[in-house]
N, CA and C of each residue as an Amber inpcrd file, in Angstrom:
protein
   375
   5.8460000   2.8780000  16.2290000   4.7120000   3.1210000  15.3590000
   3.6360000   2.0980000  15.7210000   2.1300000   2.3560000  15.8990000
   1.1870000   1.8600000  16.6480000   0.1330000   1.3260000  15.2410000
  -0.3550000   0.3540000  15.4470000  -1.3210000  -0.1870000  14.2290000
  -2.0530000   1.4270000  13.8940000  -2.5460000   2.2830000  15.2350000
  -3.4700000   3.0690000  14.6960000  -2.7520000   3.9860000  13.4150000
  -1.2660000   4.4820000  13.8480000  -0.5460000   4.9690000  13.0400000
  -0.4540000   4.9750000  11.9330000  -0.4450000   3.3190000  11.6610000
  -0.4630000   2.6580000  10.5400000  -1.6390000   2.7950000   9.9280000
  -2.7580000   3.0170000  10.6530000  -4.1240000   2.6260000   9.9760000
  -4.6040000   4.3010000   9.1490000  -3.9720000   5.1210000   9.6820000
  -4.2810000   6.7580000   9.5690000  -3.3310000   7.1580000   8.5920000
  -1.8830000   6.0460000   8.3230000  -1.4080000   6.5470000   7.1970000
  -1.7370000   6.1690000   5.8080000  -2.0500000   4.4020000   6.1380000
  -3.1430000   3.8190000   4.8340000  -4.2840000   4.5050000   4.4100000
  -5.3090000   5.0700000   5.3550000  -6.1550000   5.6760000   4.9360000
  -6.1210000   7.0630000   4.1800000  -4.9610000   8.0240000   4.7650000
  -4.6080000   8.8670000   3.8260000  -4.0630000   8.6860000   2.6710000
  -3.4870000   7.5100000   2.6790000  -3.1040000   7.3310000   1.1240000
  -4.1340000   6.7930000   0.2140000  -4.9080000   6.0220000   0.8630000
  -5.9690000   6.0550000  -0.2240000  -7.1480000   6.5280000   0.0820000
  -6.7370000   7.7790000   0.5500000  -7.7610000   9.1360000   0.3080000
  -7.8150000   9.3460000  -1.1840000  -6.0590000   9.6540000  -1.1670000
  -5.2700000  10.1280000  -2.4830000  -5.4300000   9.5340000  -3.3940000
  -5.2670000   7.9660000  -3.2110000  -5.3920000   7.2120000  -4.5320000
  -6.5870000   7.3430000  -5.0700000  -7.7600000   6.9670000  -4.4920000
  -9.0350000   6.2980000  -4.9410000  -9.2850000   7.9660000  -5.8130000
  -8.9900000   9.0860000  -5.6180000  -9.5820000  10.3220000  -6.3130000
  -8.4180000  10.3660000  -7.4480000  -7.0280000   9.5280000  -6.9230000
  -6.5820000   9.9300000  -8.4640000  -6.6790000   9.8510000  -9.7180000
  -6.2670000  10.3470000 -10.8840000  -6.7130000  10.5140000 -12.2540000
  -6.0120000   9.6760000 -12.8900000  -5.1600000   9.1990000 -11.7430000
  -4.5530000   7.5060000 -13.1270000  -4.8830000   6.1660000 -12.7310000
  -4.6810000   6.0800000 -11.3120000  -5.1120000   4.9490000 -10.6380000
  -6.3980000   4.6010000  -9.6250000  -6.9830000   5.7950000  -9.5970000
  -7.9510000   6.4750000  -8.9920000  -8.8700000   5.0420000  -9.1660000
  -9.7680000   4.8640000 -10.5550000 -10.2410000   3.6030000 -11.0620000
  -9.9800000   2.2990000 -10.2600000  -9.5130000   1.8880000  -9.9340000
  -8.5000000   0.4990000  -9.7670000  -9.5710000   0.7610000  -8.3470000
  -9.3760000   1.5460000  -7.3830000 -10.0220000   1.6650000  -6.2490000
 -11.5150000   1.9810000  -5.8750000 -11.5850000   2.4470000  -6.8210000
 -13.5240000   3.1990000  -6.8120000 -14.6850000   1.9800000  -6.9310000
 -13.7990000   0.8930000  -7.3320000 -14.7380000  -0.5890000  -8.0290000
 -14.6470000  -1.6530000  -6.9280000 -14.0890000  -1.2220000  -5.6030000
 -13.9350000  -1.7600000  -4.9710000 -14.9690000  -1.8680000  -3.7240000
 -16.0870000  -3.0730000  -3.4340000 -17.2830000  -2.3020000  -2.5370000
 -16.9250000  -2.6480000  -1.4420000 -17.2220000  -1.3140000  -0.6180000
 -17.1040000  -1.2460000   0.6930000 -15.7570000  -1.3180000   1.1380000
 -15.0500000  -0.2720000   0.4000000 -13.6610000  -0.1710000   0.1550000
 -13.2490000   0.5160000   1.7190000 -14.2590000   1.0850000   2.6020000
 -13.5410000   1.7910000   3.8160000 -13.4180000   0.6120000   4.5050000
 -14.0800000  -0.3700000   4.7010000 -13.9390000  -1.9830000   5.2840000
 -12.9640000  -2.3630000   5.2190000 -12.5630000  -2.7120000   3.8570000
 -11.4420000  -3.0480000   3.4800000  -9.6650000  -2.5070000   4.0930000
  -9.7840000  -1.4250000   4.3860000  -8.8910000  -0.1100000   4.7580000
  -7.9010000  -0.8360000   6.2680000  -9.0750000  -1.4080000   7.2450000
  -8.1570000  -2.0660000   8.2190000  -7.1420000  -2.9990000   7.6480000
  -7.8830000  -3.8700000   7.0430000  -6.9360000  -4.7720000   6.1900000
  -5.6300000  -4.9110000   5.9500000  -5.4520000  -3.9250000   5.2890000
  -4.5740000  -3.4320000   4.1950000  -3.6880000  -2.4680000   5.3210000
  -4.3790000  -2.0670000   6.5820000  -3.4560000  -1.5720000   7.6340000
  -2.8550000  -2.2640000   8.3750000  -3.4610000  -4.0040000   8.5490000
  -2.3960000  -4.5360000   9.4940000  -1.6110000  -5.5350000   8.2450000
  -1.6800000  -5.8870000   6.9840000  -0.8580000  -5.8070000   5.8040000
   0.4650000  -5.1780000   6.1350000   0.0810000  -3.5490000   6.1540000
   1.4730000  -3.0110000   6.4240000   2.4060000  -2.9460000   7.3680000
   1.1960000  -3.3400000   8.5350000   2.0770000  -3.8360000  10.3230000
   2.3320000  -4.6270000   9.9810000   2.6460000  -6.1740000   9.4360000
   3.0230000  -6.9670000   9.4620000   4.3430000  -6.8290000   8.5660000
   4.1320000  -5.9870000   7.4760000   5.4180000  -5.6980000   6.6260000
   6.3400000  -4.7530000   7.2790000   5.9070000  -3.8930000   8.1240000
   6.7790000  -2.7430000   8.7860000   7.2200000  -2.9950000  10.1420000
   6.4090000  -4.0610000  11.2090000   6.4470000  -3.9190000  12.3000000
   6.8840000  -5.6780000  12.6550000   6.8250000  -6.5010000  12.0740000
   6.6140000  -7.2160000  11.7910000   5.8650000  -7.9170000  12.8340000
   4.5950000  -7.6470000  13.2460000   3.6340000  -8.3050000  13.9790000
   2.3440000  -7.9270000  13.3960000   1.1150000  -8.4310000  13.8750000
  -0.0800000  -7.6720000  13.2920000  -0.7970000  -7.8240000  14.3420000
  -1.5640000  -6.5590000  14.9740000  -2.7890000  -6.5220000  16.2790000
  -3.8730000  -7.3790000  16.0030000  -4.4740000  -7.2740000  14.5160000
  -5.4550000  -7.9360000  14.1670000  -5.0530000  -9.1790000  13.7550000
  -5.0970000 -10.2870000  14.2380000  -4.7390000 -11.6450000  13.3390000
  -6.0910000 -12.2380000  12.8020000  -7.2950000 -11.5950000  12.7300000
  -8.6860000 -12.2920000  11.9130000  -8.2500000 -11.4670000  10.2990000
  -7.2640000 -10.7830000  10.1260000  -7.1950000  -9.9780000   9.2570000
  -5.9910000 -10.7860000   8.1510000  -5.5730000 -12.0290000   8.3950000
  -4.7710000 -12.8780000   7.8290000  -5.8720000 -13.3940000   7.3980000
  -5.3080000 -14.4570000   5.9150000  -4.0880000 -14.4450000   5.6580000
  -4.0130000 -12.8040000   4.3790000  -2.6880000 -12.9230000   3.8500000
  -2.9340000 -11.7800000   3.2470000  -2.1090000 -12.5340000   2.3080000
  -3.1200000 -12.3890000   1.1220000  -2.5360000 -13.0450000  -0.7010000
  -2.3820000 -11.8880000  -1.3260000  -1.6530000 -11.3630000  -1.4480000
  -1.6080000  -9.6220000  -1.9530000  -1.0830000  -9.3950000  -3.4310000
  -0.4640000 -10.5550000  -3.6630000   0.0890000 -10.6330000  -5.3960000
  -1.8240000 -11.8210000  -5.9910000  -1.8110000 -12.5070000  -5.3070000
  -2.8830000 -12.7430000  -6.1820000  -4.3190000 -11.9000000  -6.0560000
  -4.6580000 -11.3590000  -5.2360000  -5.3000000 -10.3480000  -5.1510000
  -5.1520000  -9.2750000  -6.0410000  -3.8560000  -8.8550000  -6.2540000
  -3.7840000  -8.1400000  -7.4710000  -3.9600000  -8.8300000  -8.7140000
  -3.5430000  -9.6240000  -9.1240000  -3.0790000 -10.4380000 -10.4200000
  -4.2070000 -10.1300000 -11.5150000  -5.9040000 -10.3340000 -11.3340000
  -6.6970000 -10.0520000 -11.7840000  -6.2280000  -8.4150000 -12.4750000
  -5.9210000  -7.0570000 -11.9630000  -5.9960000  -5.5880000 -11.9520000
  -5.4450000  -5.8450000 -13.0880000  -4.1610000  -6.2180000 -13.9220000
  -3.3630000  -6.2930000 -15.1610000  -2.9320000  -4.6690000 -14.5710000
  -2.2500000  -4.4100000 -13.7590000  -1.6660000  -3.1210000 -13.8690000
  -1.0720000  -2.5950000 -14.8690000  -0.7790000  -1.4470000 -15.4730000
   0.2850000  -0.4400000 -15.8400000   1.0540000  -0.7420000 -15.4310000
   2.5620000  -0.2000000 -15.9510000   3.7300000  -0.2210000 -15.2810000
   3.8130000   1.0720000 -14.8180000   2.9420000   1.9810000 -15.6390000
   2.9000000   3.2730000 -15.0460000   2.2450000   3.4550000 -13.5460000
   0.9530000   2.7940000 -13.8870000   0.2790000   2.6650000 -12.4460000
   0.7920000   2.3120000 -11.4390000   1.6080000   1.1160000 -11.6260000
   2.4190000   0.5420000 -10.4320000   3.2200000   1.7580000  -9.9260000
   4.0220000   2.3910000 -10.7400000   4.5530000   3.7480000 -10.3750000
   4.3240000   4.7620000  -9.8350000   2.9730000   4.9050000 -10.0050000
   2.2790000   6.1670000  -9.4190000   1.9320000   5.7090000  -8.1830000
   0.8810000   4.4550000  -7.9710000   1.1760000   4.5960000  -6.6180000
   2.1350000   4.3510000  -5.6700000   3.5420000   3.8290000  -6.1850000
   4.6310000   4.0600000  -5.5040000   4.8300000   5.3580000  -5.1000000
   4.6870000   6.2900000  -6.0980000   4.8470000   7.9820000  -6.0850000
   3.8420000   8.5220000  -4.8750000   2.6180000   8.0180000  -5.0570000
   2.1650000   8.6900000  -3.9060000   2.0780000   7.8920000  -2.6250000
   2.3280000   6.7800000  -2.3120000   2.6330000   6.0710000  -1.6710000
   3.5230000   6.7410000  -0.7930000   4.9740000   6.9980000  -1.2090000
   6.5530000   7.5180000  -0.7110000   5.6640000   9.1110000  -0.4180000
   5.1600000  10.0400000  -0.9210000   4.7210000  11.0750000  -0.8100000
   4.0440000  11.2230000   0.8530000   2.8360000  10.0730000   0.7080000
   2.2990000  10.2800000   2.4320000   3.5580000   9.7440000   3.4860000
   4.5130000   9.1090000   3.1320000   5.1570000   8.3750000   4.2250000
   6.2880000   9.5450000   4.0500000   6.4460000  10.5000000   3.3000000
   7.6810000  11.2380000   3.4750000   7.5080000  12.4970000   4.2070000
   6.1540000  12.5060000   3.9710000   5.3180000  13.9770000   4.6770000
   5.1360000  13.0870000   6.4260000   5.0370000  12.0970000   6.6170000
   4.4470000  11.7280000   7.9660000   6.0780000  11.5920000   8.2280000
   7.0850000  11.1540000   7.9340000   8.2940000  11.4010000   8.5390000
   9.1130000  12.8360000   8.8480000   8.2250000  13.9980000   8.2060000
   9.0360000  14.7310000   8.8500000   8.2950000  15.4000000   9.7740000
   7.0420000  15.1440000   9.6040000   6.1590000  15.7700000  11.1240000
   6.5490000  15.3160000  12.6080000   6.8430000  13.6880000  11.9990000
   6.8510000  12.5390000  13.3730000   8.5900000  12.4590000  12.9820000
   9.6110000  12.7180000  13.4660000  10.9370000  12.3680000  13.2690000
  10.7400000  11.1360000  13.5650000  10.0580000  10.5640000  15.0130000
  10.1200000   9.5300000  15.8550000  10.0350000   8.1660000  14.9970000
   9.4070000   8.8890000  13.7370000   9.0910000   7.1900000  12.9740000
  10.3430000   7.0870000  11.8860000  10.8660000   7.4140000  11.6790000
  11.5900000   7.8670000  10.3510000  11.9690000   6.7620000   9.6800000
  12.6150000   5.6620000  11.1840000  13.1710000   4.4960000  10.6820000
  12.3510000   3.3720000  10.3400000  10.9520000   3.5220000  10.7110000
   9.6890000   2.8700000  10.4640000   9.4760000   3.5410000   8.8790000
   9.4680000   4.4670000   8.4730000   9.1670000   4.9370000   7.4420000
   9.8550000   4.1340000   6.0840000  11.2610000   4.3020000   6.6360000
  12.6510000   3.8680000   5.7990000  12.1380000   2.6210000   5.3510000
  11.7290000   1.3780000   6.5710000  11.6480000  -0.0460000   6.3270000
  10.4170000  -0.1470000   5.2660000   9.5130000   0.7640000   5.8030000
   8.1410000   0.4260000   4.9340000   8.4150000   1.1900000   3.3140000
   9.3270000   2.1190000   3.2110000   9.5880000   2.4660000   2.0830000
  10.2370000   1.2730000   1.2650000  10.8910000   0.6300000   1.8530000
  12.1820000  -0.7780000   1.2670000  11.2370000  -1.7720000   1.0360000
   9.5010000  -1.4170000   1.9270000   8.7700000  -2.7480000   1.3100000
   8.0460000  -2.3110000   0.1760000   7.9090000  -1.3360000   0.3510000
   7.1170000  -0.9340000  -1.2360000   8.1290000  -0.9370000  -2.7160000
   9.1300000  -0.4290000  -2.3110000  10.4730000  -0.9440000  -3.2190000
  10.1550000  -2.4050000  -3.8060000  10.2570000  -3.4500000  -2.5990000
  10.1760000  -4.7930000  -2.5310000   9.2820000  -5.3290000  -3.7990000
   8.1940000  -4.8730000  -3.0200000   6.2490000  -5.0100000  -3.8910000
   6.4730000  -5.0940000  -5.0670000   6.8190000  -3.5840000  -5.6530000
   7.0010000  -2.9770000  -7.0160000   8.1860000  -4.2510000  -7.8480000
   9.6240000  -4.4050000  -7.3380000  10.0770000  -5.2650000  -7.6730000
   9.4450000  -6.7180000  -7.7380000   8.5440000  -6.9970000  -6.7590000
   8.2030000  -8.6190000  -7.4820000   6.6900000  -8.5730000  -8.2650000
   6.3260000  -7.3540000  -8.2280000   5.3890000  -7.2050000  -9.9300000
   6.2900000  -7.1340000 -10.4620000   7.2860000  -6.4710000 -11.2080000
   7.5220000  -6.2780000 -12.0870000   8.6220000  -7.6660000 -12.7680000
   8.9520000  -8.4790000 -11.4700000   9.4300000 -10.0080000 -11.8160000
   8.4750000 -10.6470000 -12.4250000   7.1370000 -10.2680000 -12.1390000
   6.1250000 -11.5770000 -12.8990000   5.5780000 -10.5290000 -14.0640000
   5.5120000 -10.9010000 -15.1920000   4.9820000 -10.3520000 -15.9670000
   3.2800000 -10.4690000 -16.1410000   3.2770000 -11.5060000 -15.7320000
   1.3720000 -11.4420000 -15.6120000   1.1910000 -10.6330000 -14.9110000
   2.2270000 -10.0620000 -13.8430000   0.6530000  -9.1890000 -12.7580000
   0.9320000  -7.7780000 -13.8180000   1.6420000  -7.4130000 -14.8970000
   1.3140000  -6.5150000 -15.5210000   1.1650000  -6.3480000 -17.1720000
   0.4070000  -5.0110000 -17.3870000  -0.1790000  -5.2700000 -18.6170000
   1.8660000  -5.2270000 -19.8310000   1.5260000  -5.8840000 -20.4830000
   2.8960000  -5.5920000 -21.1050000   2.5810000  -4.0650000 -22.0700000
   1.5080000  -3.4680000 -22.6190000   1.9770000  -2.3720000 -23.1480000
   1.9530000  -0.7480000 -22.6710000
């Protein structure tokens, strides 16, 4: 799996997110959010691949970056939901990645588990 890979599956997912009707918000307030998009693509090379093409794109603070949002617990959920959704649809087009898919699925697992260890990064009701 190739950064670009990576960069074409982030971006489809937050095709999805930024229009969605629960978490949609969280992303729309964000300026110059297509900028942002590489970012957050070698983020996931570094979590999936474990290297990153771009290294001007470090460091990456990704729990305090969130911490401000006060997520949902629902929210956190949903975009897990659609999260697993683009990576389950790109694994069965591409067999070739599947096991790339698997790892990056176990990091979003990961994510979700250490929000939900800190209670500040979410809203309690």
């Amino acid at each position: 799996m190739t950064y670009e890979d990576i960069l074409s599956l982030v971006t489809k997912f937050y095709g999805l997110a930024t229009t969605d009707f629960l978490i949609g918000y969280h992303f729309r307030i964000i300026e110059d959010f297509d900028h942002h998009i590489p970012r957050i693509a070698s983020f996931w090379e570094n979590q999936v691949m474990n290297h990153v093409t771009h290294p001007e794109h470090f460091p990456f603070r990704m729990m305090a970056k969130h911490f401000p949002l006060k997520l949902k617990r629902g929210e956190l959920d949903r975009w897990v939901l659609l999260f697993f959704g683009v990576l389950d649809e790109h694994a069965q087009s591409v067999p070739a990645h599947q096991m790339y898919i698997q790892v990056w699925k176990a990091r979003i697992d990961m994510i979700r588990e250490n929000f939900k260890a800190h209670p500040a990064m979410l809203q309690q009701s």
